[in-house]
C-alpha positions as CSV (number, residue, x, y, z in Angstrom):
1,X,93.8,205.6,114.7
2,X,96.6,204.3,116.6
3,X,98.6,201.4,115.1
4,X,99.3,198.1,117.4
5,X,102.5,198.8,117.8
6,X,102.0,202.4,118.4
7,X,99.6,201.8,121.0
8,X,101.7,199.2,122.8
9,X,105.0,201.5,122.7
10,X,102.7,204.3,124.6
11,X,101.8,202.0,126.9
12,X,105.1,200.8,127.4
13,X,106.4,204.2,128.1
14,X,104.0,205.1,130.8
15,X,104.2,201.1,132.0
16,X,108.4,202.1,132.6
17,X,108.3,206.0,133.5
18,X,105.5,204.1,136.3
19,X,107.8,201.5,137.7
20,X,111.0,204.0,137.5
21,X,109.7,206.8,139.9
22,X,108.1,204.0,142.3
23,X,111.2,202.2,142.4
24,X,113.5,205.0,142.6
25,X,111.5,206.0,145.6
26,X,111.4,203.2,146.8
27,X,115.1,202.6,146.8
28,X,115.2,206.4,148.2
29,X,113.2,205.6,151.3
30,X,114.9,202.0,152.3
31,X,118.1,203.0,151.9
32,X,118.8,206.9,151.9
33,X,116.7,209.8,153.3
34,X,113.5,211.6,152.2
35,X,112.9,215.2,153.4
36,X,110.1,214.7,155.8
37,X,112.0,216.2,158.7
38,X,111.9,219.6,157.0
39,X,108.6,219.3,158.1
40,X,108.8,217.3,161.3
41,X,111.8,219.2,162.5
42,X,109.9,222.7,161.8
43,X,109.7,224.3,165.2
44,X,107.0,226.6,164.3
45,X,104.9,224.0,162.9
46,X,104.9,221.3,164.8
47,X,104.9,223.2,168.6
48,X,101.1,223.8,168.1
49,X,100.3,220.0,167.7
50,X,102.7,218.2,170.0
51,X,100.7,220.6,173.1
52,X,96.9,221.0,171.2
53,X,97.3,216.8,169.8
54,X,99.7,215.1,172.5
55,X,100.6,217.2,175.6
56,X,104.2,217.9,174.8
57,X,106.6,220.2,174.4
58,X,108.7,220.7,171.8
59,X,111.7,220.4,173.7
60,X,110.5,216.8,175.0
61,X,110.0,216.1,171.4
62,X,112.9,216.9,169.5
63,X,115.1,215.2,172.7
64,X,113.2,212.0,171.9
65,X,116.1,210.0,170.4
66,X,113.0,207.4,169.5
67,X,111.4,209.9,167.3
68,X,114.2,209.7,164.9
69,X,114.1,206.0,165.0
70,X,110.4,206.2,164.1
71,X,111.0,208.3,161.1
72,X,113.4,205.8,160.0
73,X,110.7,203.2,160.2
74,X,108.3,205.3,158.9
75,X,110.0,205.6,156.0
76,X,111.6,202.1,155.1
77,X,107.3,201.5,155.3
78,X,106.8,204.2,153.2
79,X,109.8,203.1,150.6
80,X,108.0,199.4,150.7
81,X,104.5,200.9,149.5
82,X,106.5,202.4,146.8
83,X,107.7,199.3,146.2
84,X,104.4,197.3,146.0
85,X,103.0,200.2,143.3
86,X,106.0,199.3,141.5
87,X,104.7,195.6,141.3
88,X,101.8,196.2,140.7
89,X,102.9,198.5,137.8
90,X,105.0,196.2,136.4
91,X,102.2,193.3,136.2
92,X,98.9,195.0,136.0
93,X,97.1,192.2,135.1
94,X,97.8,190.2,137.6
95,X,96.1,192.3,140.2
96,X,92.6,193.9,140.2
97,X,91.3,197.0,139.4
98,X,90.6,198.2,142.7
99,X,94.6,197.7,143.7
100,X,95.3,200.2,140.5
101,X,94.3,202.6,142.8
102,X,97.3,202.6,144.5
103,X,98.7,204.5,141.8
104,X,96.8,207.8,142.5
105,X,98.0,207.3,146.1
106,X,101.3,207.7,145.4
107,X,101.2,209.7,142.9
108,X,99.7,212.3,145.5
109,X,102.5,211.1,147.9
110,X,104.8,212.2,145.2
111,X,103.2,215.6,145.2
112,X,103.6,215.5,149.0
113,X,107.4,215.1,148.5
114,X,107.5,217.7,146.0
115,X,106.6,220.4,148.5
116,X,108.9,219.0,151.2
117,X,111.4,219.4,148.9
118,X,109.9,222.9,148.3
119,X,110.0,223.8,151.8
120,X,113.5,222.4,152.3
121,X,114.6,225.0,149.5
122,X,112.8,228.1,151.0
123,X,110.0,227.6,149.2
124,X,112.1,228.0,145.7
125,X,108.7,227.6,143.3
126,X,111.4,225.8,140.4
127,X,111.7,223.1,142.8
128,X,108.2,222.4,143.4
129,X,107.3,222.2,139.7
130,X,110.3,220.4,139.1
131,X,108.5,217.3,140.1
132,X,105.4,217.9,138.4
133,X,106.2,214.6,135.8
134,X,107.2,212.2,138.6
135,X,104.5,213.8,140.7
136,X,102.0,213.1,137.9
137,X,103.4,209.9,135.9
138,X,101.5,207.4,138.4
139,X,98.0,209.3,137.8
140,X,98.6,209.6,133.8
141,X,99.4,205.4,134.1
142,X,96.3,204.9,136.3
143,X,94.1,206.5,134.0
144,X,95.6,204.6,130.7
145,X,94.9,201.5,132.6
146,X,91.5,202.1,134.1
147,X,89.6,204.4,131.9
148,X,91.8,202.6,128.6
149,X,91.3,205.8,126.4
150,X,93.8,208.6,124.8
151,X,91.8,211.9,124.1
152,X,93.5,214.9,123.5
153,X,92.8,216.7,127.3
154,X,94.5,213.6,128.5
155,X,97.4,214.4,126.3
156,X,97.2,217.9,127.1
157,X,98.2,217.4,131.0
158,X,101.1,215.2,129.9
159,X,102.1,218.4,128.3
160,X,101.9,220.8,131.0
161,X,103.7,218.7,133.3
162,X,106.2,217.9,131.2
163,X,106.5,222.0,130.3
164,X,106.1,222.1,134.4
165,X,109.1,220.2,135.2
166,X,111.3,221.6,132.0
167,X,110.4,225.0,133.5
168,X,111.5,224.2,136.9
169,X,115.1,222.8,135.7
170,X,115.5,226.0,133.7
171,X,115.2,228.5,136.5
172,X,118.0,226.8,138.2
173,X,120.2,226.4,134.9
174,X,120.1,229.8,134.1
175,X,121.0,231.2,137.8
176,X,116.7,232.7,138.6
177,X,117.8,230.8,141.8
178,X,121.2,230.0,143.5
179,X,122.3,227.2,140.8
180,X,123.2,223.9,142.8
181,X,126.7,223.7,142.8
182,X,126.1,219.5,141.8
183,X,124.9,220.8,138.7
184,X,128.3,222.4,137.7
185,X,129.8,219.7,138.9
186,X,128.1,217.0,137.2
187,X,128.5,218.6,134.2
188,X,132.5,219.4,134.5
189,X,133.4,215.8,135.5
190,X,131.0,214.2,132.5
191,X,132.2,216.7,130.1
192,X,135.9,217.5,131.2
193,X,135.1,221.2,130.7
194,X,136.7,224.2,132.1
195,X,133.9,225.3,135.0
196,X,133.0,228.4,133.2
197,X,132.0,227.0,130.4
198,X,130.1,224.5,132.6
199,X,128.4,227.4,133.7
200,X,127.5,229.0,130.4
201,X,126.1,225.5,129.1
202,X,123.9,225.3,131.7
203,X,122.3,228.6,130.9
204,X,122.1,227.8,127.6
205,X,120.6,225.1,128.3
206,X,118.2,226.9,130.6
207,X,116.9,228.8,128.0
208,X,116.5,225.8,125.6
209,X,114.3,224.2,128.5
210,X,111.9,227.6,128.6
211,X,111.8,227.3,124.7
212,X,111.0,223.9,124.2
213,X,108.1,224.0,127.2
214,X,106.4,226.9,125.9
215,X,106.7,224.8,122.3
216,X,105.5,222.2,124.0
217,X,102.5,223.5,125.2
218,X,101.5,225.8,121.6
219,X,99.6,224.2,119.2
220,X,102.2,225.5,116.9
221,X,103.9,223.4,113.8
222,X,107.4,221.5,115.1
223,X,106.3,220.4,118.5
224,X,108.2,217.1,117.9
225,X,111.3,219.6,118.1
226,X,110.6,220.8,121.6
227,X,109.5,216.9,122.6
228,X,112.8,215.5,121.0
229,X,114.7,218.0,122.7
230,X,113.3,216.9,126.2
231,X,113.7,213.9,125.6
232,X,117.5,213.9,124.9
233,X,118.0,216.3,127.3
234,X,115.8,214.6,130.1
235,X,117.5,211.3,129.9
236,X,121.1,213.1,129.6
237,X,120.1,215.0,133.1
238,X,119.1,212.0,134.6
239,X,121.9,209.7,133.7
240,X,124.4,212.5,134.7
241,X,123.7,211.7,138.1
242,X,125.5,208.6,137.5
243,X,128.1,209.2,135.0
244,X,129.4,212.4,136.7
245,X,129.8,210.7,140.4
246,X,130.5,206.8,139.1
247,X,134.3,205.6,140.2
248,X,134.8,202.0,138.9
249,X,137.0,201.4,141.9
250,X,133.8,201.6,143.9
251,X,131.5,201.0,141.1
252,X,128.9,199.3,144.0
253,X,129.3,202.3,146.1
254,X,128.5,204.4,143.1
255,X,125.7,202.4,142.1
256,X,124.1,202.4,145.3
257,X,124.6,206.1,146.2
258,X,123.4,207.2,142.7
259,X,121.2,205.3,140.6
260,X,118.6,205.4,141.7
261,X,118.2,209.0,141.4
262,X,118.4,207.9,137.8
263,X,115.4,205.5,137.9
264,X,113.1,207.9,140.0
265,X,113.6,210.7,137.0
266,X,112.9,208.2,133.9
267,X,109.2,210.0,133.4
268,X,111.7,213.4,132.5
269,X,112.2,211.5,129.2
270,X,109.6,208.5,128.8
271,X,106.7,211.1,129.4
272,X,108.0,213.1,126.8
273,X,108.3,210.4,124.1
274,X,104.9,208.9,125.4
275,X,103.6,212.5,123.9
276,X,105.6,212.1,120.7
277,X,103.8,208.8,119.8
278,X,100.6,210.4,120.8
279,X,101.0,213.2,118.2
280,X,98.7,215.9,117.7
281,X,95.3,214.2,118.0
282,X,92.3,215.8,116.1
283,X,89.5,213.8,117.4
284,X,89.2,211.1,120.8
285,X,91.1,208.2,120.6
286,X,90.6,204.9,122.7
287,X,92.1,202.1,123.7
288,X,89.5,199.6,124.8
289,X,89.8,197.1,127.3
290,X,91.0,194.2,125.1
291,X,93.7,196.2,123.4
292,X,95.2,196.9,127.2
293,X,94.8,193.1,127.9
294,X,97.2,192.3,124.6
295,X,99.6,195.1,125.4
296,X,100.3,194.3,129.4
């Protein structure tokens, strides 16, 4: 069985993986941009229903300076229901069950974004699945909080997600697809490295993500191997966003522009620690309602 304080660290973890991808969402769509005109800019698509839906053209429609403006809107609305999961993440108990199911809301908004930013990529499949744990975080928290139980198919989706998104980084580490040129980057001005050996580091690295997903998934002996590797190696990906491009001359500037690309990837290392603590269950564990209530 699952000690107190065992229980209450999983909980924790899902709790702060939870707020970070609503917030750092939330943060995207108030103050930056989200990728919704790949789909709203898509000639192809959107011809048929502007004439079918609305009796337009397309030409009337993408000349509309106001249909800009109400993407912007749309958005800052969108970034402020983020924000409100967030809340409500932070302080379950202060809100009733039925609002918890915001959660599986955005979580399938998240999903949404995930194949925008597919389609932005031409439809590059390592970029869907590269979102699979912020995609998925929200649900796995809902369903901790709701259902208040930890059986081992439960644990077993944390695990494919997590093997998902480590899947997704690798293809673009190790050059399957046209490697971003940010990720050289990042890692030549937090390392101080020559960019060839950025380059080989990444496909090292690459591989190590393949390895440690499919370990991650096998019922195999040294799992928490593959999980401490993604853990180190999630939270180093997601701070580099920050460390490579911070300039303490503009340190606001920086801050603003880049952290919270940080926060929205905290499930790429919580998630994978939340399945550390879980271990290798043999039989159904539970956490009943009363232990949530202490833990929140």
């Amino acid at each position: 069985m699952f000690t107190p304080e065992r229980r209450k660290w999983i909980f924790r973890l899902l709790q702060w993986a939870t707020v970070g991808v609503l917030l750092g969402r939330a943060y995207q769509h108030w103050f930056w941009d989200a990728p919704y005109r790949s789909l709203l800019w898509d000639e192809s698509f959107m011809t048929p229903i502007l004439e079918r839906l609305f009796g337009i053209s397309w030409t009337d429609y993408a000349g509309n300076v106001r249909i800009d403006q109400g993407i912007q809107v749309a958005m800052r609305i969108i970034g402020s229901v983020f924000g409100i999961g967030a809340v409500v993440a932070a302080f379950p108990r202060f809100f009733p069950p039925r609002v918890w199911k915001l959660w599986v809301g955005l979580s399938a908004w998240l999903g949404f974004l995930a194949f925008l930013y597919y389609k932005e990529q031409n439809y590059q499949f390592g970029q869907f699945i590269e979102y699979a744990l912020q995609a998925a975080t929200p649900l796995f928290f809902y369903i901790l909080v709701q259902r208040g139980e930890l059986n081992i198919s439960w644990g077993r989706w944390m695990r494919v997600a997590t093997a998902l998104t480590f899947t997704g980084h690798g293809l673009y580490a190790i050059g399957y697809y046209p490697r971003p040129g940010h990720f050289t980057t990042m890692v030549i001005n937090a390392m101080h490295i020559p960019p060839d050996w950025a380059n080989q580091l990444l496909w090292t690295a690459g591989i190590l993500d393949f390895v440690a997903a499919l370990w991650v998934l096998l019922i195999i002996p040294g799992r928490g191997y593959a999980l401490a590797y993604c853990i180190f190696w999630g939270f180093l990906t997601s701070v580099a966003r920050v460390w490579a491009n911070f300039y303490p001359d503009f340190w606001a500037a920086s801050l603003h522009q880049w952290f919270f690309e940080f926060v929205y990837r905290t499930p790429h290392f919580l998630i994978p620690a939340a399945i550390f603590l879980l271990g290798p269950p043999p039989r159904r564990r539970r956490l009943n309602r009363q232990n949530l209530r202490q833990v929140q």
